[in-house]
C-alpha positions as CSV (number, residue, x, y, z in Angstrom):
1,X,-10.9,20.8,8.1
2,X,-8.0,21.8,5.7
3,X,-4.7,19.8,6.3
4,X,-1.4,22.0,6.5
5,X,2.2,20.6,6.7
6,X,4.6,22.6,8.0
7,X,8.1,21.6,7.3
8,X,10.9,23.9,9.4
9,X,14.3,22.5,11.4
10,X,13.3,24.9,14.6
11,X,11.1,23.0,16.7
12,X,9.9,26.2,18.0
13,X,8.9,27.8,15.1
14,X,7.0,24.5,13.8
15,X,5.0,23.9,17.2
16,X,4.1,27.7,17.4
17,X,2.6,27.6,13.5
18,X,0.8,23.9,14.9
19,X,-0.4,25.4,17.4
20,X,-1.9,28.6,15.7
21,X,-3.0,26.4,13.2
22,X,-4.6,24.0,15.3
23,X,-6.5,26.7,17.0
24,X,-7.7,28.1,14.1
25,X,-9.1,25.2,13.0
26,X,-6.8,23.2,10.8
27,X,-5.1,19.5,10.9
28,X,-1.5,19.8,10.8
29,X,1.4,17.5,9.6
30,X,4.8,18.3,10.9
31,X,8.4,17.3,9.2
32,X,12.3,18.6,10.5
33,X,13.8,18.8,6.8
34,X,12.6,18.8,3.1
35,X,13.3,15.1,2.9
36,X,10.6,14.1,5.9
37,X,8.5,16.4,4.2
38,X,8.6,15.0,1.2
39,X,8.4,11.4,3.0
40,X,5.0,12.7,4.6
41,X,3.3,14.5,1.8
42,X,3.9,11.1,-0.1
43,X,2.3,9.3,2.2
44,X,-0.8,11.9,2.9
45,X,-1.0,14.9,1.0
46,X,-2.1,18.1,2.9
47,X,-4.0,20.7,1.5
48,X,-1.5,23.5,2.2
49,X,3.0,22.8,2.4
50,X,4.8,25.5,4.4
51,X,8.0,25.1,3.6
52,X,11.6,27.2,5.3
53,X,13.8,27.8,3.3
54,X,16.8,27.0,4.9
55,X,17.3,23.9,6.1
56,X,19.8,21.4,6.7
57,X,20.1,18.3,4.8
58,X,17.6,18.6,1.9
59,X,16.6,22.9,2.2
60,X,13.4,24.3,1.1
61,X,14.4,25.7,-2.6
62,X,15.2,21.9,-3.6
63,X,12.3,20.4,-1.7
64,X,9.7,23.0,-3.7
65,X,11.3,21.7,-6.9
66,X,10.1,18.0,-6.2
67,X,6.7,18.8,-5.3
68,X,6.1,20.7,-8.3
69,X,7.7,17.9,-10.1
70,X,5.9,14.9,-8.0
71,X,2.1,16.7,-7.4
72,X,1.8,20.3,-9.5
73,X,-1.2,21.4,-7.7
74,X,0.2,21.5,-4.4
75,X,-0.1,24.6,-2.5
76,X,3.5,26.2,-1.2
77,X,4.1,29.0,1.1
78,X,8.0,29.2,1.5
79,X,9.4,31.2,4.2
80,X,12.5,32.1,5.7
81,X,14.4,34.3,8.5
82,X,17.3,34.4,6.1
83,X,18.3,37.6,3.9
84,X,20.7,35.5,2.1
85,X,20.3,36.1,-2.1
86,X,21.1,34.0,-5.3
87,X,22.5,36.3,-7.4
88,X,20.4,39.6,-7.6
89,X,17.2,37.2,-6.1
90,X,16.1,36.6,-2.3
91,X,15.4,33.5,-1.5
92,X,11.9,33.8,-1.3
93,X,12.0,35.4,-5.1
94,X,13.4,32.2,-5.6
95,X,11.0,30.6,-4.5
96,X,8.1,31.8,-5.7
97,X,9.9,31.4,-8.8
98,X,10.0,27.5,-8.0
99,X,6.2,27.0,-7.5
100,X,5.6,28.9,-4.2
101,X,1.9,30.6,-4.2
102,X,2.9,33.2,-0.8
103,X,5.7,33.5,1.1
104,X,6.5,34.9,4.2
105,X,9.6,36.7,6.6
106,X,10.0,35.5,9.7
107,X,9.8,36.8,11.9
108,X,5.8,36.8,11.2
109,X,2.9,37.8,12.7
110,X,0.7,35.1,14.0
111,X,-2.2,37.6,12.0
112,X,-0.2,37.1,9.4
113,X,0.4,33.6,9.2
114,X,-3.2,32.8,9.3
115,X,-4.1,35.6,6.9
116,X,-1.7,34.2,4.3
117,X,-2.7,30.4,4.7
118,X,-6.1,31.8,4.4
119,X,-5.7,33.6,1.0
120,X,-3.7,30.5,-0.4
121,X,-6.0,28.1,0.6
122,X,-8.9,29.9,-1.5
123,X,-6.8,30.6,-4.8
């Protein structure tokens, strides 16, 4: 059973991907901000990081960087309801830059969601 964490500050939107996930057949991890991810994945590595973007504290952009740093192979899909840029760049350009494999715009379809953990989980 693939392992996902899924690391958002909307308790909402992390318990609706857990339990999508969950019924679909995969173990997840959950984490408020980029630092407790980072705490977590340390601990126990999960197949597959979702990772918002925006985030208070420690947001998704910097958190991305570590993990590449820390564990290269690690699987990223960022996402964010944000439209906010970096210069010309979204932020999920950004990200994808950084080391994310997919991303994804909230708001998402459920189809979606398990569609793109799918096709990152067989790369």
């Amino acid at each position: 059973m693939p392992s996902v964490l899924v690391v958002d500050d909307q308790d909402q939107v992390r318990q609706l991907i857990r339990e999508t996930l969950e019924l679909a057949g995969y173990q997840v991890e959950e984490a408020r901000d980029g630092k407790e991810g980072l705490d977590r994945y340390r601990a126990r590595a999960t197949d597959l990081v979702i990772m918002d973007i925006l985030m208070p504290d420690q947001d998704g952009l910097e958190t991305i960087m570590t993990l590449r740093r820390e564990f290269p192979d690690t699987r990223i899909i960022a996402m964010t309801g944000g439209t906010d840029t970096i210069g010309i760049l979204n932020f999920l350009d950004v990200a994808k830059m950084l080391g994310a494999g997919r991303t994804l715009q909230k708001p998402f379809e459920l189809k979606v969601l398990l569609d793109t953990v799918a096709a990152e989980l067989t790369v």
